[in-house]
N, C-alpha and C positions, 0 to 999 in steps of 0.2 A: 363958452368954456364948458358947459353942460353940454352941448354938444358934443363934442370934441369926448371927451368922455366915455358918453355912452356910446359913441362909434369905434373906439377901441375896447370896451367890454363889447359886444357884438362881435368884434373881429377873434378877440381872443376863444370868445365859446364857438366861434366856428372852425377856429384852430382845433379847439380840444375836440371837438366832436368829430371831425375829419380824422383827427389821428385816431383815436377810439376804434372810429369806422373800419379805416386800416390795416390795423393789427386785426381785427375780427376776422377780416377778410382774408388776410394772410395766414392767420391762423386755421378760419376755415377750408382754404386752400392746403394746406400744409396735411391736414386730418385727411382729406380727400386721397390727395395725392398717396399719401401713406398708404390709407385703404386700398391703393387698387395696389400699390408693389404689395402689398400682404395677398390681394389675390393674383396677382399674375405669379407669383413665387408659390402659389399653393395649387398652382394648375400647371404648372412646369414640372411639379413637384409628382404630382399625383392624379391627375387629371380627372379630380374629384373624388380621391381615393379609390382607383385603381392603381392595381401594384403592376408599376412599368419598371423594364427591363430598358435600359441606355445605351447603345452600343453607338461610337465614331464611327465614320466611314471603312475607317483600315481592319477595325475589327471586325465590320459585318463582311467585308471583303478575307480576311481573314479563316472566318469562322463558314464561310463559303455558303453564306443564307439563301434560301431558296425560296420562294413563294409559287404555288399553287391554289386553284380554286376547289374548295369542297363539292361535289361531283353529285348528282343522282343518278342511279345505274339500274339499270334492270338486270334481273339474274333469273337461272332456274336454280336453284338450291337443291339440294341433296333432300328426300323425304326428311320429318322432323314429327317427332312426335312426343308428347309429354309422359311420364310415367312417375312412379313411386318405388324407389331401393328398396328391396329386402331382403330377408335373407333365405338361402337357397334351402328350398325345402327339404329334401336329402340331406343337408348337410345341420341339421337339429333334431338334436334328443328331449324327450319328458323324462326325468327321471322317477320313479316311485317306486312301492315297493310291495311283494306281493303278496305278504300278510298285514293285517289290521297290527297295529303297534303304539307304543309312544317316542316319541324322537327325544334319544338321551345323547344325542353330541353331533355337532355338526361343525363340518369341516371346509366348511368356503361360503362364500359369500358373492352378493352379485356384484360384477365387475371383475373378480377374479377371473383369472385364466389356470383352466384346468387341464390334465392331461388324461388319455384314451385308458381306461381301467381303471380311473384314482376314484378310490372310498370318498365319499364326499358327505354323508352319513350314518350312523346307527342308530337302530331301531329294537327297543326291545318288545319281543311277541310270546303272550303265551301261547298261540297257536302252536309258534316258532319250536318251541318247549317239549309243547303235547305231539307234535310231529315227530320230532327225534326221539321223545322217549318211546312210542312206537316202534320206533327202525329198531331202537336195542331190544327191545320186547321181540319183533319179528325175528332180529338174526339170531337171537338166542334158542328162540324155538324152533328154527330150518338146522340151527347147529345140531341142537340136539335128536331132533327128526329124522335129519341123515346118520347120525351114530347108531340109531335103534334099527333105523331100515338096514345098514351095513350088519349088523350085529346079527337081526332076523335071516338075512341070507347066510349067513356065515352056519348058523344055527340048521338053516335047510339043507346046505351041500353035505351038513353032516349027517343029516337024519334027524335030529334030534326035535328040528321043530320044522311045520307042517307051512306046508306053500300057501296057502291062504296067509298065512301071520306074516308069511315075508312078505307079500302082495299087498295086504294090509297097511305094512308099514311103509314099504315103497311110497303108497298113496300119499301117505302121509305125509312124507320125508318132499313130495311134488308139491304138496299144497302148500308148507309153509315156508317153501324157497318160494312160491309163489308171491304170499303174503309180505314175504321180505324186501322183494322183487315194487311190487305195489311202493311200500313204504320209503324204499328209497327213490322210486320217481317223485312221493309227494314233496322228499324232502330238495329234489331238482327242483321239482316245481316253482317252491317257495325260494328259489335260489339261491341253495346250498350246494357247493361245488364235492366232487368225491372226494378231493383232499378234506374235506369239511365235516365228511360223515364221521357220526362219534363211531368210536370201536367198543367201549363197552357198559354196563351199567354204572353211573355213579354219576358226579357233580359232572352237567355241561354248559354251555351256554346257550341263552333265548338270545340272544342279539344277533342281528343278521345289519352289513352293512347296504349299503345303495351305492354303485360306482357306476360312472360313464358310459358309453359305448362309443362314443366321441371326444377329442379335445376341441378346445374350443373356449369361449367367454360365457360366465353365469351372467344370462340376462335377467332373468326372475328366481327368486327364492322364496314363496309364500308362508311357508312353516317356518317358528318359533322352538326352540327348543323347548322339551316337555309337552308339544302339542299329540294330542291323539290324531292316527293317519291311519288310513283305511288303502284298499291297492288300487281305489282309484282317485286319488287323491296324487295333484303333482309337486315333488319335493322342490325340483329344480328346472330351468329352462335350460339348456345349453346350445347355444348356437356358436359354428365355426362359419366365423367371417371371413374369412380368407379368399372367399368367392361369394358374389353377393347377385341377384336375380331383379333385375326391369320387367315387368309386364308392361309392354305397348299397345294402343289398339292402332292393327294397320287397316286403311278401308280397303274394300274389296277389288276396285278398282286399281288400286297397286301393288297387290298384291303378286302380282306376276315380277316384279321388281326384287323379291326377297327370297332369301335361299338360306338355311342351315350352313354355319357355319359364316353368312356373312360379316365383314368388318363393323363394325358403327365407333363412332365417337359421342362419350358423353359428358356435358355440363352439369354442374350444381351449384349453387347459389352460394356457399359455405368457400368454393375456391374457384371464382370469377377469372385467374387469369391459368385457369389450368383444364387442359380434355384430359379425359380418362378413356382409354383405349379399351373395344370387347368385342364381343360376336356374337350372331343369331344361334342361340343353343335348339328354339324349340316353334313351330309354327302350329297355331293349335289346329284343330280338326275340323270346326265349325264356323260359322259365321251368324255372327251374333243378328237375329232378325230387325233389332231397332237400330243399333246405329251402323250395321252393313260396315261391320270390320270382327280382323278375327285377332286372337290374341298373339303377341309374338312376343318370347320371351329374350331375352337378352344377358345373358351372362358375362360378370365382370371381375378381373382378380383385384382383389384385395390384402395384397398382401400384409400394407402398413396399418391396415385397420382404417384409413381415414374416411371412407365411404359408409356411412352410420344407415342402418335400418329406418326408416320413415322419411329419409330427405328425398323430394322431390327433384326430379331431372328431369334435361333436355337431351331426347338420344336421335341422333343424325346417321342415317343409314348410308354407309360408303356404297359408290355407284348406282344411284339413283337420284330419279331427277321429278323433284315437286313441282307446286304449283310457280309461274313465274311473281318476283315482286321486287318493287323497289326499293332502294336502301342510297341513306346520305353514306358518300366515302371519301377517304381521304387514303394517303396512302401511308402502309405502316409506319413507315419515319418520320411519319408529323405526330405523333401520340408518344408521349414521354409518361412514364409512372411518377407518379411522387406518393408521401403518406399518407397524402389525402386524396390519393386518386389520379385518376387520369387527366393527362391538361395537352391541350395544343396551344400553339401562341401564332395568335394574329396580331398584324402589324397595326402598330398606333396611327395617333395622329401626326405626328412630326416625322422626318425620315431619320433613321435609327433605333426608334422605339417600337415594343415588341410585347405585348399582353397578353397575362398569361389567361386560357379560357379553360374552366373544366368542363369536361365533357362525362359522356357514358357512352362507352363502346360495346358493340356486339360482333359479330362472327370475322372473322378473318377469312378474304378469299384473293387468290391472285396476286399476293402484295399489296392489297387495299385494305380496311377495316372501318366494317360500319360504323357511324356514329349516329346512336338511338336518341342522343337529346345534347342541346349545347353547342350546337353550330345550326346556320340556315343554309342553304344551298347559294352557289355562288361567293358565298366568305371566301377572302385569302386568308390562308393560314401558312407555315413558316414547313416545307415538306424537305428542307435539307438543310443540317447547322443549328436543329433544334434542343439538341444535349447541352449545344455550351450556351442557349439561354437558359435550358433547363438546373447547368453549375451554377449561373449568374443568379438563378431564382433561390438556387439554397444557400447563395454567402449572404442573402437579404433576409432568409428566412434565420443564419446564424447571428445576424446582429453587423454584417461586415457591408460595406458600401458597395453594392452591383450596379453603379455609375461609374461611365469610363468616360472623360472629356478628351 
């Protein structure tokens, strides 16, 4: 009976324990299984977070998708040479002013835009002062020098007074038109216009203004109002950007290649997807004995202002031919803009899907465009039908599903 007993206690904990076992294993099965539909759903998804672009069959048929291989090409490129914007030397003024003074008002400021004759400050000068009151001093004694000289001859035709005295006063009446003469060149000098000469003793003004000889932009201002200035001291910078000057250095050796007057196009770093159009203005005269190049200047219009003094550039001489060199390319229709730059899309790993790559582009030739970083040579990339992965990229990028089943 005790038997019998303990062989159904035995039976029953090997029940329990089998079932236990069971559920564990089903359970850990279950957990498993789970895990992998969470990653197969997270690699279908994103294929490790990359952002894929879906497209069915009818749509990539549709959207007329085209693949090509990214290409290494040899080229001779047009001469290239690096340089620095500024601004055209002719075409900037110093303003100051040509007595010693103090600055009692001032009329612009830098970053203003000013026009060809505009007062831009006053200055008041004693010099300014003692100079004019001179000129009345002079005119007053030529006036009265020539009344006495007229008066003495008038005196002589009659007899009444002796030709020395007329001769006399003649002298006289010469020397202090002279004196006059002097006084009012000093008062040109000092840059006082004939409308500006006083006419006669009494209350005048010491202030003399400082105006333009050019329109153009205040690049520097260094005086303060009330500051003391002297005539070599500079009130103002004015440069007219409207044209703005490259110096290049070209080597000697290609120099047979350039001519006054040539085309060039050039790059800046500030508007990567834009040439600005100019011509060889100036080839200098020498050749420089260390680096065996000569200067060539480059002139460019400006019209909207956007080419700033100090930005460095890339200027490419039309009809000439450099050194040869290789470059990764693709062709213009496979390079789409977005806000974040340049992007071509190469094809996934499943057929339909389509990854977007950013790149960095450089120079455009023949319908091709180098690509300086962000593709290897031999990659497919997507060279027709790439705008409408490029739409598909930005209803993903607004929040809207760019999966088509």
């Amino acid at each position: 009976m005790k038997r019998v007993w303990f062989a159904a206690l035995l039976a029953i904990a090997a029940c329990k324990g089998g079932g236990e076992k069971k559920e564990h294993d089903e359970h850990g099965e279950g957990e498993h299984e789970e895990g992998e539909r969470e990653e197969e759903g997270h690699d279908e998804e994103g294929h490790g977070g990359e952002r894929v672009i879906h497209l069915n069959a009818d749509q990539v048929k549709a959207a007329g998708i085209q693949t090509a291989k990214a290409a290494v090409r040899k080229e001779v490129a047009a001469l290239e040479a690096n340089g620095q914007i500024g601004a055209a030397e002719d075409r900037q003024a110093r303003i100051g002013v040509r007595v010693p003074g103090r600055v009692t008002s001032l009329k612009a400021g830098v970053g203003d835009k000013v026009k060809k004759g505009q007062t831009l400050a006053f200055i008041e000068s004693a010099d300014l002062g003692g100079a004019k009151a001179d000129y009345v001093a002079a005119k007053a004694a030529a006036t009265l020098a020539r009344e006495t000289a007229d008066r003495e001859k008038q005196l002589y035709e009659r007899k009444i007074s002796s030709e020395s005295e007329w001769r006399k006063a003649e002298s006289e009446a010469v020397r202090a038109a002279a004196e006059l003469q002097a006084a009012e060149n000093r008062l040109h000098a000092l840059g006082v216009s004939d409308r500006q000469l006083p006419d006669k003793v009494g209350h005048f003004s010491s202030t003399i203004g400082a105006s333009t000889p050019i329109g153009g932009v205040v690049v520097e201002r260094p005086v303060t109002l009330g500051e003391q200035v002297d005539p070599e001291d500079t009130l103002f910078l004015i440069m007219d950007l409207s044209e703005v000057w490259i110096l290049v250095d070209v080597f000697e050796r290609d120099l047979a290649q350039v001519s006054v007057g040539q085309k060039v196009k050039v790059s800046v770093t500030a508007y990567p997807e834009q040439e600005f159009a100019g011509e060889v203005s100036h080839i200098g005269a020498v050749v420089e004995p260390r680096s065996r190049a000569v200067k060539v200047r480059v002139a460019l219009p400006n019209p909207d202002g956007r080419l700033k003094p100090g930005m460095f550039a890339r200027v490419a001489l039309s009809g000439t031919e450099g050194a040869e060199h290789e470059h990764l390319f693709v062709p213009v229709g496979a390079v789409q803009r977005t806000d974040g730059g340049a992007v071509v899309f190469v094809p996934g790993e499943e057929e339909g899907e389509f990854v977007p790559r950013a790149v960095r582009t450089g120079h455009e030739a023949a319908g091709y465009v180098a690509i300086e970083s962000g593709l290897s040579p031999d990659e497919e990339v997507v060279v027709a039908g790439s705008f409408i992965l490029k739409s598909e990229l930005g209803k993903e990028s607004l929040g809207e599903s760019g999966h088509s089943h």
